[in-house]
C-alpha positions in Angstrom: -6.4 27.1 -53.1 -9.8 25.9 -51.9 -9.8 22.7 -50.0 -13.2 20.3 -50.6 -15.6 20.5 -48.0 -15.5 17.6 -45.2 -17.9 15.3 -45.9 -20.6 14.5 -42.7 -18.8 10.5 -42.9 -15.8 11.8 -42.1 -16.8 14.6 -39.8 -18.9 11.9 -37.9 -15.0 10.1 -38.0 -13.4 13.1 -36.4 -16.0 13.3 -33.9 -15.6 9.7 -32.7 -12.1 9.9 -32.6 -12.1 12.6 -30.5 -14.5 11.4 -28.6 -12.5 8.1 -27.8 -9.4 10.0 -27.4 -11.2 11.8 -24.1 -12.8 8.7 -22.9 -9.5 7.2 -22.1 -8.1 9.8 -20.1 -8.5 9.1 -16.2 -11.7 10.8 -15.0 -10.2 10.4 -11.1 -6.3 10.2 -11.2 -4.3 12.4 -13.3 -3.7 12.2 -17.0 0.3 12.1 -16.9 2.3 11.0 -13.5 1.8 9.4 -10.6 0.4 10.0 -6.7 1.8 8.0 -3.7 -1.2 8.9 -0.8 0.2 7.7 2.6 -1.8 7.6 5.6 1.2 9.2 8.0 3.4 7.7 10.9 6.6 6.2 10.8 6.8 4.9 6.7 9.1 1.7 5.7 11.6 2.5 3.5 9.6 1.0 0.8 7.0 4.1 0.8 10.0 6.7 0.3 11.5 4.2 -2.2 8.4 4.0 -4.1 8.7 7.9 -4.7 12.3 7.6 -5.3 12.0 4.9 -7.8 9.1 6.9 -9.8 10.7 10.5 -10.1 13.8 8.6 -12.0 16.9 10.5 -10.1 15.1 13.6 -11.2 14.9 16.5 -7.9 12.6 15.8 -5.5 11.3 18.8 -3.5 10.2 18.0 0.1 7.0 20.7 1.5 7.1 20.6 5.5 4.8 23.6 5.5 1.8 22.0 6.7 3.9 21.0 10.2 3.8 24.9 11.3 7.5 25.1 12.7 8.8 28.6 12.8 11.8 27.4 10.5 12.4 24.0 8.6 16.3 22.5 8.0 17.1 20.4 4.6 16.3 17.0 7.0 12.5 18.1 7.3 9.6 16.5 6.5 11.1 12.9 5.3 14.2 14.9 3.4 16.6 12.9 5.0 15.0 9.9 4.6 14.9 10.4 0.6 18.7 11.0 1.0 19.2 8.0 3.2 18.1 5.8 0.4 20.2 7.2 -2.4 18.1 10.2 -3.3 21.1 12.7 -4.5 19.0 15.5 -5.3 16.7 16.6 -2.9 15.9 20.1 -1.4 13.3 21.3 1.4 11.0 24.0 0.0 9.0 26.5 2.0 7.1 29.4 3.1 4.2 30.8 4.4 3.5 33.5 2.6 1.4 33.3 -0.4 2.8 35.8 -1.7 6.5 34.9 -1.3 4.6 31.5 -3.2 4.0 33.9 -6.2 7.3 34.5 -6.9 9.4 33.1 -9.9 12.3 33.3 -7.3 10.5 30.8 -5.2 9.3 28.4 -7.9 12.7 28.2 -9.7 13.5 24.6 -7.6 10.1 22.9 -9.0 10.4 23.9 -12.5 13.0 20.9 -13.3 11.8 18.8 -10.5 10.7 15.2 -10.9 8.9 14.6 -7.3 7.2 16.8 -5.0 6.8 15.3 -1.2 3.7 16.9 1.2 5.0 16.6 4.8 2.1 15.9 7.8 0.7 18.5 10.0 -2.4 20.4 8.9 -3.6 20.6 5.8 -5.3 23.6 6.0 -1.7 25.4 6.0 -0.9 24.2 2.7 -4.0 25.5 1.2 -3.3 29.0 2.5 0.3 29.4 1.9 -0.1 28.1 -1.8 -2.9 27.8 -3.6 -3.9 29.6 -6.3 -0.3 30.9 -6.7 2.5 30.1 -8.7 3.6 27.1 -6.6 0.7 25.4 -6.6 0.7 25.7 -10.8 4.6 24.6 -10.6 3.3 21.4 -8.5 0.7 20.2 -10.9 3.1 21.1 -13.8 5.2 17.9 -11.9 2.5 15.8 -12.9 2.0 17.1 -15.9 5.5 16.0 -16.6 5.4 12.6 -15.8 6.4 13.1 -12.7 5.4 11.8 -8.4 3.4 13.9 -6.0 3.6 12.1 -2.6 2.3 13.0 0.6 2.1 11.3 4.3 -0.8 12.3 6.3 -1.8 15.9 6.0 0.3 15.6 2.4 -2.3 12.5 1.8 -5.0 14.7 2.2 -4.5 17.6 0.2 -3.8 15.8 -2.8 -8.0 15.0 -2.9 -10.7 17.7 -4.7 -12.7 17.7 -1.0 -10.2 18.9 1.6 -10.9 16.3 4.3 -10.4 17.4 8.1 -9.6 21.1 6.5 -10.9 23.1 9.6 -8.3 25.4 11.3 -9.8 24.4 14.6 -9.7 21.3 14.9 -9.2 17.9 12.7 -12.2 16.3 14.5 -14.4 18.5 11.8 -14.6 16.6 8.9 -16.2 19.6 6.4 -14.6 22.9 8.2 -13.5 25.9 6.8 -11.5 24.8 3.8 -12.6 22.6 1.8 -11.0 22.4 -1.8 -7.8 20.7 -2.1 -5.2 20.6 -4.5 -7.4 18.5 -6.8 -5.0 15.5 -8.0 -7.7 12.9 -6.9 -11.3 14.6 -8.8 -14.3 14.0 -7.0 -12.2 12.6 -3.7 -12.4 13.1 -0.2 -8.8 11.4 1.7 -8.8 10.7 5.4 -5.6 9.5 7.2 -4.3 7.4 10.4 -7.5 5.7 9.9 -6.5 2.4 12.0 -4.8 3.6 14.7 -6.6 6.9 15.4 -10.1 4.6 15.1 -11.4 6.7 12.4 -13.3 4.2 10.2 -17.1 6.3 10.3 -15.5 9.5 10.1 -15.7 10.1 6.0 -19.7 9.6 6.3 -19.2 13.0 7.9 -18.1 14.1 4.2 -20.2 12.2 2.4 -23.7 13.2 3.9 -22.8 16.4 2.5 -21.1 15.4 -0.9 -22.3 11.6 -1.8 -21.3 12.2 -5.0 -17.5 12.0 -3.8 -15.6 8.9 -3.7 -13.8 8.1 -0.2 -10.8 6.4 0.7 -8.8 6.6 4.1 -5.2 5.0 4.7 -4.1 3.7 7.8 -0.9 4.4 9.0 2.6 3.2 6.9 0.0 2.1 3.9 -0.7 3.9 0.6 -3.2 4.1 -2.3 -0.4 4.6 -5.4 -2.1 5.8 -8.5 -1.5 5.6 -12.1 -4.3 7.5 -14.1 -7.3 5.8 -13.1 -5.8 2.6 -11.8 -4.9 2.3 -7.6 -3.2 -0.2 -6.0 -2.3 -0.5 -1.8 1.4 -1.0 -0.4 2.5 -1.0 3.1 1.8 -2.8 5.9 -1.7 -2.1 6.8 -5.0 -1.1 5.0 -7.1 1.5 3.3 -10.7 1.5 3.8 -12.8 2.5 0.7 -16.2 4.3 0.6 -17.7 4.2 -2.9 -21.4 2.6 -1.8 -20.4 -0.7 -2.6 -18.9 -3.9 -0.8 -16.5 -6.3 -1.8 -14.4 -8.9 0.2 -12.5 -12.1 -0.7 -15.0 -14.4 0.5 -17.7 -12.6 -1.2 -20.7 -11.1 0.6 -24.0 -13.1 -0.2 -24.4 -14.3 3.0 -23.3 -11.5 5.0 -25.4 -8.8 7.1 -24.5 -5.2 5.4 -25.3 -2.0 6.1 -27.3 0.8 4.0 -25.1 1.7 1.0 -24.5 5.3 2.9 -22.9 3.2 5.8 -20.7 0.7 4.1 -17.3 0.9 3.6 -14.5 -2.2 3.0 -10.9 -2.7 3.1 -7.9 -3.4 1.0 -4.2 -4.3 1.6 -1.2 -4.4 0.2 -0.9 -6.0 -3.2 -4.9 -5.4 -4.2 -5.8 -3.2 -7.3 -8.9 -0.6 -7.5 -10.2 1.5 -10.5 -11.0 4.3 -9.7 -13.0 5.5 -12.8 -15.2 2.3 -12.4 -15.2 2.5 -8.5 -14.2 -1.6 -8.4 -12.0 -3.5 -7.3 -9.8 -5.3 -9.8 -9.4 -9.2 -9.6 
C-alpha cells in the first residue's frame, strides 16, 4: 500500500509541534524530578522532610562518600535523620572505587530507588569515585523517574554542570582541578555555607572564567528546591544569586550598583526564581 505524500502544510505542522514540544522542557532543571540544593550545616527537619515528602515512601539511598571516612555505618551522612522522621526505607551506599561503581552488584539499591541524598565533604571525591560509571547513570535515572536528588553542602555542589570549589587541594580554589559536575543544574556553578563562611564574591572567581554560567550559593540550613525550570528558597536563611541582574523588594532605581560582573542579590525562604528566564517570580 502506498501512503500519500505529506503535504509541506502539514509537514510545517509537525515541525512546529515538535518544536513547541522542546521549548517547554526545562533548559536549567531537569525534565522529570526534583533537586533539593542545601547549603550544609546542621538542617531543620523541614529540609530532610522536603526530600522525604517528594520521593513518596519510595528508597532513599544516602552517599557519604564525599566525607572521606575509611568506613561509613547506615546512620551516615543524614541516614538517621531520614529514619528519624518516618523514612522506612533508607540505606547508606558507598565506595571509592570506580570501579566497584561499575558494577551491577553495586547499583542494584538505586535501580528502584525514589531519592538519592549527597552527604558534605569534598566534592571532588564524588566526581572520582563515580562518574562516568554505572552509578552515576543509576542516579540520573532517579530523576528520570520522577524521583529527588538532594545534597547538603558538597552534595549541593555537585549537582551543578561547573564543579564549584572542585580542587583536591584546597576549597579556597574556585575553578581547580575538576570541574564538571554531575550536571542536574545545566549551565550552573553552586557555592555553599555562603553566610557563615563569608563567601559572598567568591563565584566571580567562576564566572570571570565562564560568564556564561548562572550562579547561585546557599547559606547554611537554606535550599534552592527545583521543579524543571522553576526554584523556590526554604530554610532559615538565604541564597545569593549571580545571573547579571538585581532585584530587591523595594526595587532598585535609586540605589548605587555595581558593574553587572559584580552584582549579585539575595532571596529567602518562600521567594520563587526561573531559572530558564533568570528572574525572579512575583
Amino acid at each position: 500500500m502506498r501512503f500519500p505524500t505529506p503535504t509541506l502544510s502539514a509537514l510545517l505542522l509537525l515541525t512546529s509541534q515538535s518544536t513547541m514540544a522542546s521549548a517547554a522542557d526545562p533548559v536549567v532543571g531537569p525534565v522529570k524530578g526534583s533537586l533539593v540544593v542545601v547549603g550544609g550545616g546542621t538542617l531543620s527537619d523541614s529540609i530532610y522532610q522536603e526530600v522525604i515528602t517528594r520521593a513518596k515512601g519510595g528508597p532513599i539511598i544516602v552517599i557519604p562518600t564525599a566525607d572521606e571516612l575509611p568506613t561509613y555505618d547506615q546512620n551516615a551522612a543524614g541516614a538517621s535523620s531520614f529514619r528519624r522522621l518516618g523514612a522506612s526505607n533508607v540505606r547508606v551506599l558507598h565506595t571509592y572505587d570506580p570501579k566497584v561503581a561499575d558494577t551491577d552488584a553495586f547499583i542494584a539499591p538505586l535501580l528502584n530507588a525514589s531519592a538519592v541524598w549527597f552527604g558534605g565533604g569534598r566534592q571532588w571525591r564524588l566526581v572520582d569515585a563515580y562518574a562516568g560509571t554505572k552509578t552515576e547513570a543509576a542516579f540520573k535515572a532517579v530523576l528520570d523517574r520522577g524521583g529527588v536528588i538532594g545534597g547538603s553542602s558538597a552534595g549541593a555542589s555537585i549537582q551543578g554542570s561547573f564543579l564549584a570549589r572542585g580542587d583536591t587541594q584546597t576549597n579556597q580554589i574556585l575553578v581547580g582541578d575538576h570541574t564538571v559536575g554531575f550536571g542536574y543544574l545545566r549551565n550552573v556553578a553552586i557555592d555553599q555555607h555562603l553566610l557563615v563562611r563569608g563567601r559572598i564574591f567568591d563565584m566571580f572567581d567562576i564566572l570571570k572564567v565562564r560568564p556564561e554560567l548562572l550562579g547561585f550559593g546557599c547559606d547554611e540550613n537554606t535550599a534552592l528546591v527545583v521543579d524543571g525550570d522553576d526554584a523556590h528558597v526554604i530554610g532559615a536563611s538565604y541564597c545569593a544569586i549571580y545571573d547579571g541582574g538585581f532585584w530587591s523588594r523595594e526595587g532598585s532605581d535609586e540605589k548605587n550598583l555595581p558593574p553587572k560582573d559584580r552584582i549579585f542579590y539575595f532571596l529567602r525562604a518562600g521567594d520563587k526564581y526561573n531559572l530558564a528566564a533568570r528572574k525572579v517570580v512575583e
